[in-house]
C-alpha positions in Angstrom: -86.6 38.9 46.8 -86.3 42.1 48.0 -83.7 45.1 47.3 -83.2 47.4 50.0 -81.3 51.0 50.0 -80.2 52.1 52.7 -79.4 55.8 52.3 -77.0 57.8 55.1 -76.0 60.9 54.9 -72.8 62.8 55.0 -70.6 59.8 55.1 -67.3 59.8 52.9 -64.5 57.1 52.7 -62.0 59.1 55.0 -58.5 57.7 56.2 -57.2 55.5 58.8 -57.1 58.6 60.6 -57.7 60.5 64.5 -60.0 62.8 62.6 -62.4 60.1 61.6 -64.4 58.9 63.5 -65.6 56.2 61.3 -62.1 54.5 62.2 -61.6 55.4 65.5 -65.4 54.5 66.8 -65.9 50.9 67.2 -67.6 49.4 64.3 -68.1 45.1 65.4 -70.8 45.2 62.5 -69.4 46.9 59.8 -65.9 45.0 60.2 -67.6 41.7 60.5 -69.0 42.6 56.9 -66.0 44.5 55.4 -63.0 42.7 57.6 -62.1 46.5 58.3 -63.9 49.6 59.4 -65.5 52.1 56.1 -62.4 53.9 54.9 -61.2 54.3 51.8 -58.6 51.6 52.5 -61.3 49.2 52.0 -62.9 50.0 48.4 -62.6 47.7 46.3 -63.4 44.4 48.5 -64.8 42.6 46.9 -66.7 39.3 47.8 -69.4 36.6 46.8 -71.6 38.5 49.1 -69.6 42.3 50.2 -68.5 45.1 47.6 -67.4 48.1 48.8 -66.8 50.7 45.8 -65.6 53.9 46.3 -67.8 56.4 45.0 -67.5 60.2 42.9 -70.1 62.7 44.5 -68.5 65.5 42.9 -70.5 64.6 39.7 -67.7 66.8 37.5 -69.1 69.9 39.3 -66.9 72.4 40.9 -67.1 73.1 44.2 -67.9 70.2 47.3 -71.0 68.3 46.8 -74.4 69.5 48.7 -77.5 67.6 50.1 -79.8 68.6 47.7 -78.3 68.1 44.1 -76.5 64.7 45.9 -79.4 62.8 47.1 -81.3 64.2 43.9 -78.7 62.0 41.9 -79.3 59.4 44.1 -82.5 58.9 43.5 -82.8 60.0 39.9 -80.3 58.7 38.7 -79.2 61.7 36.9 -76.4 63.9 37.2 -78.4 66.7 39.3 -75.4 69.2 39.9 -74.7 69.3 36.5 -78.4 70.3 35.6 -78.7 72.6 38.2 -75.8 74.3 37.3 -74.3 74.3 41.0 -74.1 72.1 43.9 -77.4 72.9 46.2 -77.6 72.8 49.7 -80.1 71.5 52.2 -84.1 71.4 50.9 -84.4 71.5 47.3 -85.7 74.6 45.3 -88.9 74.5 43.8 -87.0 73.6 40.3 -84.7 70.9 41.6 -87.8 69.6 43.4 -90.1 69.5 40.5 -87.1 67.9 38.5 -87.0 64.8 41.1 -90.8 64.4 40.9 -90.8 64.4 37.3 -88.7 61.1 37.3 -87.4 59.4 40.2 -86.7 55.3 41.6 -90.3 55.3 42.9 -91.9 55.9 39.3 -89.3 54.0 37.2 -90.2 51.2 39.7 -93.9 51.4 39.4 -93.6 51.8 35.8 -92.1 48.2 35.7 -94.3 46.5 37.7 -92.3 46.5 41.1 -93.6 47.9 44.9 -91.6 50.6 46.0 -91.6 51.7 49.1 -90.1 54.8 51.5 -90.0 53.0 55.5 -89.3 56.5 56.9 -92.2 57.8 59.5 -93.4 61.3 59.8 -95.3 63.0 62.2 -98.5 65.6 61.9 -96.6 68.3 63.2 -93.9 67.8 60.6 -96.6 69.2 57.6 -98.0 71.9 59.8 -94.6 73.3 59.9 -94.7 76.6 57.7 -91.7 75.9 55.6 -93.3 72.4 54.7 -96.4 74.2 54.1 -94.4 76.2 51.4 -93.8 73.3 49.9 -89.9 73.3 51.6 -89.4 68.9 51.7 -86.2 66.9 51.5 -85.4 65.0 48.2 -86.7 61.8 49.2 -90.3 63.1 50.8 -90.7 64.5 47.1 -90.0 61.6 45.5 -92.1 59.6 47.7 -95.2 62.1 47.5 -94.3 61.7 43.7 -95.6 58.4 43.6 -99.2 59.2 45.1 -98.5 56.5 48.0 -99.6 57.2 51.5 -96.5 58.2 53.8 -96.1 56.3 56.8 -97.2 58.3 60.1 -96.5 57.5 63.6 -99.2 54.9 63.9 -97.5 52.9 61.7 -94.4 53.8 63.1 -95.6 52.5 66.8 -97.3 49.5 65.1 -93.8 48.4 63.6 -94.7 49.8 59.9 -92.2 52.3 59.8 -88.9 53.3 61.0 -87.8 56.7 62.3 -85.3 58.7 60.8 -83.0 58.0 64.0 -83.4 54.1 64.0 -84.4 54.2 68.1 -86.7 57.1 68.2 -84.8 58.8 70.6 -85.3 62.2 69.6 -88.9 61.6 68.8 -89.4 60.5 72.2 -87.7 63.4 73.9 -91.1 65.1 72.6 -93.8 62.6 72.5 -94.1 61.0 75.7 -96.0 57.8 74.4 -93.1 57.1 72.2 -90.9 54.8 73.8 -87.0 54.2 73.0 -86.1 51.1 71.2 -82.7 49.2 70.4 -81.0 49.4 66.4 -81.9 45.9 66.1 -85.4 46.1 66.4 -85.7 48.8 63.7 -83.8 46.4 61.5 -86.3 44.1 62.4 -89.1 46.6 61.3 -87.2 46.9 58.5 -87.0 43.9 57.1 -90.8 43.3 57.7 -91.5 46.1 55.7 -89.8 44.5 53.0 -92.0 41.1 52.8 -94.4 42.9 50.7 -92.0 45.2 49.1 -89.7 44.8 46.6 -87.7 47.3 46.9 -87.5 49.3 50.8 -85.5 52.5 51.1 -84.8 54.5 54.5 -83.1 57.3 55.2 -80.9 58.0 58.1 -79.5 61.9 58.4 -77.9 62.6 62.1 -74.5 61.2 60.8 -74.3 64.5 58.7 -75.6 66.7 61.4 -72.5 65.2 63.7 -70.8 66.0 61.0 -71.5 69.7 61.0 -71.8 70.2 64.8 -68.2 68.6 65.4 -70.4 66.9 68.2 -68.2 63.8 69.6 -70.7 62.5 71.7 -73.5 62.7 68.9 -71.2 61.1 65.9 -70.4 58.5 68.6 -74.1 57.6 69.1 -74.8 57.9 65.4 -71.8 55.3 64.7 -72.9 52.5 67.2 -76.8 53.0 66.6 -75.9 52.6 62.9 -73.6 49.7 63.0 -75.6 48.1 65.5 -79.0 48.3 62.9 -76.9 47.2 59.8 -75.3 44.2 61.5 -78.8 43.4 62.0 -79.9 43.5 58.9 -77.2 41.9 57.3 -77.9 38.9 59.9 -81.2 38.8 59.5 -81.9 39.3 55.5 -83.4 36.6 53.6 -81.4 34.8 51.3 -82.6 36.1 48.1 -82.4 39.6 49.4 -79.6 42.5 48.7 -78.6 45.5 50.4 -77.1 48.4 49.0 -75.8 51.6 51.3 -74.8 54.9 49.5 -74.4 58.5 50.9 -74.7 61.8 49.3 -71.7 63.7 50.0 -68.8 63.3 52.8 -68.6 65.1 56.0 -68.4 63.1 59.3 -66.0 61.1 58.3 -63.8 64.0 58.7 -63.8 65.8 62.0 -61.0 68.5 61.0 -64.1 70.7 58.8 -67.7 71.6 60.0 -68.4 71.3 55.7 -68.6 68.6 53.7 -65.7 67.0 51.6 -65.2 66.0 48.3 -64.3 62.6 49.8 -65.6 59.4 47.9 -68.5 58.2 49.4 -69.2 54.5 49.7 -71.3 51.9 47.9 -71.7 48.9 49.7 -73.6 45.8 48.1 -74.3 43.4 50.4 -76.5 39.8 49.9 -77.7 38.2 47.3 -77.1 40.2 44.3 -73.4 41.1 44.6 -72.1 39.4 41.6 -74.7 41.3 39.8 -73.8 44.2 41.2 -70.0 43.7 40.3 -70.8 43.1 36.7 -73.1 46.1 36.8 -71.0 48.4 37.8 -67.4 46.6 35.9 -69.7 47.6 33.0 -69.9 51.4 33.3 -66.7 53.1 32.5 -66.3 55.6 35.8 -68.8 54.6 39.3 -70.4 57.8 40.4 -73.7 59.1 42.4 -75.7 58.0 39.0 -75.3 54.9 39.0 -77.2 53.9 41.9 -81.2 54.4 40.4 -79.6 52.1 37.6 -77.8 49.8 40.0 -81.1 48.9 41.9 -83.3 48.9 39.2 -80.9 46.4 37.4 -80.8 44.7 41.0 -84.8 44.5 40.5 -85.0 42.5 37.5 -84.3 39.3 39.2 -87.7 40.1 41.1 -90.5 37.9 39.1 -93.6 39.9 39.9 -94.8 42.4 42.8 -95.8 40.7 46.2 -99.5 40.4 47.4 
């Protein structure tokens, strides 16, 4: 069994609506899980094998939810806004940083016996940058260098150990000329063999919130059919003992009207084996919110009988 999160970034449950292009972009994937494209209409299907719950990012702070503080909840599972004091934009600061790598999924994982593992590929140039230098990393490359694990690099990334943060390493390739372009399904593929010796496989996907703050039709376009593409892949292709779970941090691109973000619901969407879990999970807590999701997967985990060799 293997639990897989699948985290993209700046995508709210808009409306059936011109301004979203989550509804107006043709999703064959997405409806052939949900029945519907990813609006708001559709929280609250639920299935033996789909849920779709509309989730709080606003975390009972004023003011719209931010990168930083959102994926911080995410993978704390701790109300990070609330902490901080403020929503927090873009990298982390040092405090909000050291506060992930305190505790985070990838330690509460290891502490219980589980592999946990970040597919995401970097490249050299990435750490020779001089704000990365000064220590200036997203949420999840702190929580991952948290865990003392080697990141994956673009050898692994060429050798099918890793996926890029753009699914078909298009914009890697636009720089590195022995990189070559490949389809969504094949980084689903990567994926998933990632996760035969992992139990739990998390990748992060972030153009879908740049889109979103560009306004960029053609780019949000792209991001949509790469995306569906790569989860109706997955989905296809999972094992039959394995779960998917897909969560973002905020809402932006789902509507075009703003260059910001929204204080939209953002979607959890459960998907394979563990759903009925999942439902009775998250029945049990009394309001479904951005913490929930460390604990979700984590609960989600415990069906898992021992690491994998």
């Amino acid at each position: 069994m293997t639990v897989y999160l699948l985290f993209i970034d700046g995508v709210g449950l808009g409306e059936k609506a011109s301004y979203n292009p989550w509804y107006t972009e043709p999703t064959p994937g997405i409806h052939n899980i949900l029945g519907s494209p990813l609006v708001r209409e559709a929280a609250g299907r639920v299935s033996t094998e789909v849920l779709l719950l509309s989730t709080d990012a606003c975390l009972g702070v004023e003011g719209l939810p931010q990168s930083a503080t959102g994926q911080a909840t995410i993978f704390t599972g701790r109300n990070a806004p609330q902490a901080m004091g403020e929503h927090q934009s873009g990298l982390p600061f040092r405090r909000l940083r050291e506060w992930v790598q305190r505790e985070n999924l990838y330690l509460r994982a290891a502490v219980l016996g589980w592999r946990a593992t970040f597919a995401n590929a970097y490249t050299e140039e990435y750490f020779h940058l001089p704000k990365t230098k000064r220590g200036w990393v997203s949420v999840s490359t702190a929580a991952i260098q948290s865990s003392g694990q080697p990141l994956r690099m673009l050898d692994d990334l060429l050798e099918g150990n890793a996926v890029y943060h753009d699914l078909t390493r298009w914009t890697l390739a636009k720089r590195r000329p022995e990189v070559e372009v490949i389809r969504p399904e094949k980084a689903a593929q990567d994926l998933l063999n990632i996760g035969v010796k992992q139990d739990l496989v998390v990748h992060e996907f972030f153009l879908s919130d740049l889109a979103g703050h560009r306004q960029d039709r053609e780019l949000i376009a792209k991001v949509i059919q790469d995306y569906d593409r790569f989860l109706k892949e997955v989905i296809q292709r999972i094992g039959s003992e394995d779960t998917v779970v897909l969560v973002s941090d905020h809402g932006n691109s789902e509507d075009f009207r703003f260059r910001t973000h929204t204080a939209a619901p953002v979607p959890t969407l459960v998907m394979g084996r563990s759903v009925e879990k999942a439902i009775q999970f998250t029945s049990s807590r009394e309001t479904w919110d951005l913490t929930g999701i460390t604990p979700l997967l984590l609960h989600l985990l415990s069906d898992v009988g021992k690491t994998k060799g």
